[in-house]
Steps between C-alpha positions, in 0.01 A plus 500: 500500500511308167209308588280840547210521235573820324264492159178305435295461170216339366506420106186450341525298201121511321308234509747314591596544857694715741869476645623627820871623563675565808793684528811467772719778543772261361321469199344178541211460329169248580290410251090354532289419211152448564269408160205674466267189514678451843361868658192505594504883599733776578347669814649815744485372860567702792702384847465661807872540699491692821377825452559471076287382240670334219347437111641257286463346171462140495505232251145214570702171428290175564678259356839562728269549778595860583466871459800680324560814596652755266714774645534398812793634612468838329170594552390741298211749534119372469460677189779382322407147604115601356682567176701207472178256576333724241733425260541141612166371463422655195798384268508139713127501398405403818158745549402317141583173668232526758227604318533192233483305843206690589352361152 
């Protein structure tokens, strides 16, 4: 029971980068940094399980050669995860990041 995820958050530090927290009902706490020159996007996927489909929020990480995904265990509604992308992208900078790429 202590290892059960009970609380997951996603701080967004500007320009800077973003840092995800997991929660245990014991009160652990996990801690990931990712820097924002290491994100190359923030994206909502969807997975398909059994007769469900599931959206997600996940973190495009290149450099450690995988996807993190935000809120896994909690799952919150599509348009709360809209919001938080939203949010996200524009105080990581990211939408201004690929248009000076574009350049």
């Amino acid at each position: 029971m202590g290892t059960a995820i009970v609380e997951e958050r996603l701080l967004v530090i500007p320009e800077v980068g973003v840092q995800v927290e997991t929660v245990t009902h014991a009160g652990s706490v996990q801690k990931e940094f990712y820097a924002v020159d290491q994100i190359e996007a923030i994206i909502i996927n969807e997975a398909i399980s059994w007769c469900r489909i599931v959206f997600f929020l996940a973190l495009v990480v290149p450099s450690r050669g995988k996807m993190q995904i935000v809120f896994a265990n909690t799952q919150p509604p599509l348009y709360d995860l809209q919001a938080v992308l939203t949010d996200a992208t524009r105080l990581l900078r990211l939408d201004s990041n690929e248009a000076e790429n574009e350049d």
